[in-house]
C-alpha positions as CSV (number, residue, x, y, z in Angstrom):
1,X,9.3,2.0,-14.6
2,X,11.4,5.3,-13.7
3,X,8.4,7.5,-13.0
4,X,10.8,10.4,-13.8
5,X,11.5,9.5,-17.3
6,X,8.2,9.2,-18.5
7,X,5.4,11.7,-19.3
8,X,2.6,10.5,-17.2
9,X,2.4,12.8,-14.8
10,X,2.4,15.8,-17.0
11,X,-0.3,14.2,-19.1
12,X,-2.2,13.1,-15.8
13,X,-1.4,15.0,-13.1
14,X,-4.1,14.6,-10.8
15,X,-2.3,10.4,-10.8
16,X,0.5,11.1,-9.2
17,X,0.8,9.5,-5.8
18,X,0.8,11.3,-2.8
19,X,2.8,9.9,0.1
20,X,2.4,11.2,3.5
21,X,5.6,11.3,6.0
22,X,4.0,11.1,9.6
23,X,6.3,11.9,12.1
24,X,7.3,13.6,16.0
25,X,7.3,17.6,15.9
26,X,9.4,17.5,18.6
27,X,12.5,15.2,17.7
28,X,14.3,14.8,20.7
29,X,13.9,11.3,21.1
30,X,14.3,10.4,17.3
31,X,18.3,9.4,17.8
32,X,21.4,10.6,15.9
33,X,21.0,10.7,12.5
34,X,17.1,11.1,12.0
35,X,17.9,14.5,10.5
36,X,19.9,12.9,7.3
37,X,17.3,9.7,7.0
38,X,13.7,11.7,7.0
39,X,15.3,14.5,4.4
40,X,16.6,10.9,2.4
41,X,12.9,9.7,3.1
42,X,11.9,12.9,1.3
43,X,14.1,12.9,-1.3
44,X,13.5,9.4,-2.6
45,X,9.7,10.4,-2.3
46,X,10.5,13.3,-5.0
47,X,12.8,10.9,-7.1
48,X,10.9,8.1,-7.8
49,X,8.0,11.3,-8.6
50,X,5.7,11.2,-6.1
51,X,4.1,14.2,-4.0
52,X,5.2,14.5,-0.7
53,X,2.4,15.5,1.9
54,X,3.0,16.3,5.6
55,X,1.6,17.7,8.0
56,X,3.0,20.9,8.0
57,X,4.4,21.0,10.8
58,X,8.0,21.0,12.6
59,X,10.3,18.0,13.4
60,X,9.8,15.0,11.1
61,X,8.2,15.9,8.9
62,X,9.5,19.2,8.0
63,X,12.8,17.1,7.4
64,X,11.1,15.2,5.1
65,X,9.8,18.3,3.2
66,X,13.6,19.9,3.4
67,X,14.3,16.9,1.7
68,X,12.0,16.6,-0.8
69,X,12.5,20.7,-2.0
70,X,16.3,19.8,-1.8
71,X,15.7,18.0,-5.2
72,X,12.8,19.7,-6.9
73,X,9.6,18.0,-5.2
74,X,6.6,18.5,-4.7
75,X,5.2,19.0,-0.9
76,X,1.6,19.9,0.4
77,X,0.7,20.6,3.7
78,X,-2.6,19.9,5.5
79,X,-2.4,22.8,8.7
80,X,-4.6,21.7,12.0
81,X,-5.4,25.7,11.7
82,X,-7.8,27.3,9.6
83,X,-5.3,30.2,8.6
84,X,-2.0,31.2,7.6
85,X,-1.9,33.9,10.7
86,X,-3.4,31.1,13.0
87,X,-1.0,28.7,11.8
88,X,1.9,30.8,12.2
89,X,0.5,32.6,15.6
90,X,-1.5,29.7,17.3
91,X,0.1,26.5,16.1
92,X,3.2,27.8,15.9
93,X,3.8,26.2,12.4
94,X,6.5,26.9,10.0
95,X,5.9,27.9,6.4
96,X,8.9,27.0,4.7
97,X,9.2,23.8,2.6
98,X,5.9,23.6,1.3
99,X,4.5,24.2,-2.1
100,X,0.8,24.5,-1.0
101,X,-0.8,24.7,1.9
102,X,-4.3,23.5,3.1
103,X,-5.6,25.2,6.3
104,X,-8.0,22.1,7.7
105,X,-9.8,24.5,10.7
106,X,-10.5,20.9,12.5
107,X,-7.1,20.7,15.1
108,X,-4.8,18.1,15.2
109,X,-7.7,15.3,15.2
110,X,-9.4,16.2,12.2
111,X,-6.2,17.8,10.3
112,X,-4.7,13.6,10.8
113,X,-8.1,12.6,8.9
114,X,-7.7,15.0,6.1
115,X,-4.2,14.2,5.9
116,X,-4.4,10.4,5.5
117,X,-7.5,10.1,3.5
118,X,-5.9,12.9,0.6
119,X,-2.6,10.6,0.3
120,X,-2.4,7.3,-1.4
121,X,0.2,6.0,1.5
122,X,1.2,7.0,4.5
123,X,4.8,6.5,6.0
124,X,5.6,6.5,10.1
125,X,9.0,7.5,10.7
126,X,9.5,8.4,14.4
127,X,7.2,9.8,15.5
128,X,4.6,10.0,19.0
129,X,0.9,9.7,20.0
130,X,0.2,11.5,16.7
131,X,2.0,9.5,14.5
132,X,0.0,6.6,16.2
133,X,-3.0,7.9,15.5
134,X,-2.6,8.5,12.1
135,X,-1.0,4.9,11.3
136,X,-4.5,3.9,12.8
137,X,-6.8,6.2,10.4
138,X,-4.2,4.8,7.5
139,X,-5.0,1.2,9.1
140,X,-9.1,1.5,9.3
141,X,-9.2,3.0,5.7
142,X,-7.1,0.7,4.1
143,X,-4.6,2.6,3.3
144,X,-0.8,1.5,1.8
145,X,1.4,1.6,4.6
146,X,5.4,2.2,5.4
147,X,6.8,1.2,9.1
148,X,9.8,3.4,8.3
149,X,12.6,2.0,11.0
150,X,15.6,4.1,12.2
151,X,17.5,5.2,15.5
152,X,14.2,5.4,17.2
153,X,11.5,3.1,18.9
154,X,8.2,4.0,16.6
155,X,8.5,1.0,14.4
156,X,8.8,-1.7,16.6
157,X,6.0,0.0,18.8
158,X,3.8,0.2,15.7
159,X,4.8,-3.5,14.3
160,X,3.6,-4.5,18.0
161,X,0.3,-2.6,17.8
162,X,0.3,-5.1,14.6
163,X,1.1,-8.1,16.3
164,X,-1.9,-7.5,19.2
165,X,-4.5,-6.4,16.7
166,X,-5.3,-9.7,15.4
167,X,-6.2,-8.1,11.7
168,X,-3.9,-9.2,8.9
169,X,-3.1,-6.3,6.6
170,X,-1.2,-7.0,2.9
171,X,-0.6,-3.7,2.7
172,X,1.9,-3.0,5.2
173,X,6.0,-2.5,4.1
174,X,8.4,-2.4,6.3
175,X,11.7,-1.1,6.0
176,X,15.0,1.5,7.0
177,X,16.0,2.2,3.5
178,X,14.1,5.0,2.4
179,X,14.8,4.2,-1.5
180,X,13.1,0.4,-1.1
181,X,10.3,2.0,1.0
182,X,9.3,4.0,-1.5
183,X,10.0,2.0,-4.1
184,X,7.8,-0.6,-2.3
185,X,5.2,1.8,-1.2
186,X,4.7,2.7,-5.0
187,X,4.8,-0.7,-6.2
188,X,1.6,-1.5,-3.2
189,X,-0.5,1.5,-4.1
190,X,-0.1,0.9,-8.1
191,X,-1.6,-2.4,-7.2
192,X,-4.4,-0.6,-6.0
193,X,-5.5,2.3,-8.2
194,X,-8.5,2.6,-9.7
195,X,-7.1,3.3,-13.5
196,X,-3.3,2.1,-14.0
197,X,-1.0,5.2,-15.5
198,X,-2.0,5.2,-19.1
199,X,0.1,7.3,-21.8
């Protein structure tokens, strides 16, 4: 079903499936050509009519959000700070790009739990430590996953965290075409909603 064409979502807002693009805020490792694939992640998350949620911060995931404005989206935010001056000031965070923005107050920790647990998937691109540790929070809370592979080393460092953790997960795509990853992300977390899209 093209989730575009249909009414759903104006009927039932509050359905429409957040994807979260987690990702390095400093790039500089990410390889030529991470630019044009996270703002392709972001658009195809706006296309196929889900919400994209970051977060907001630089790098990655602000590609993503470029992205995802380019063509009309949707993007939230979840901010580590517990202010827009603090944010800007402290965190040094950017404001562009984003539709709403949630100020957490809990750091980077507690911001990667908020983050995770208000999306319906969560998609690593490259990324660092961060990026790890949210892939784990997706992991424990069962969460639909995307291993989102490009010129950079995250995906086969996260598909080996898979391989040693000795926990089978069905929920887990893999995949460096950013339509099919979200066209397979949606497809996993339909399977899993509580009420299916009614009209």
């Amino acid at each position: 079903m093209d989730v575009n064409s249909s009414n759903i979502y104006n009927k039932h807002g509050h359905q429409q499936i957040k994807i979260c693009v987690s990702g390095a805020a400093d790039t500089g490792h990410c390889g030529i050509g991470a630019l044009e694939k996270a703002k392709e992640l972001g658009r195809e998350i706006a296309r196929q009519g889900a919400v994209l949620v970051t977060g907001a911060t630089t790098g990655f995931p602000l590609w993503a959000a470029m992205g995802a404005k380019e063509v009309g989206g949707i993007s939230v935010g979840f901010s580590p700070a517990a202010s827009e001056k603090e944010h800007v000031e402290v965190y040094k965070l950017p404001l562009d790009y984003m539709d709403l923005i949630i100020y957490t107050g809990f750091g980077y920790p507690g911001r990667d739990l908020l983050l995770t647990r208000s999306s319906d998937a969560v998609v690593c691109g490259c990324g660092r430590i961060g990026t790890i540790h949210e892939f784990t929070i997706a992991f424990e809370d069962d969460k639909v996953i995307g291993i989102f592979e490009g010129p950079w080393e995250m995906g086969k460092e996260l598909e080996e965290i898979l391989a040693k953790g000795h926990r089978p997960n069905n929920k887990i795509t893999i995949n460096s075409d950013p339509k099919k990853m979200v066209s397979d992300i949606i497809e996993l977390v339909r399977k899993n909603k509580v009420n299916e899209y009614k009209v």
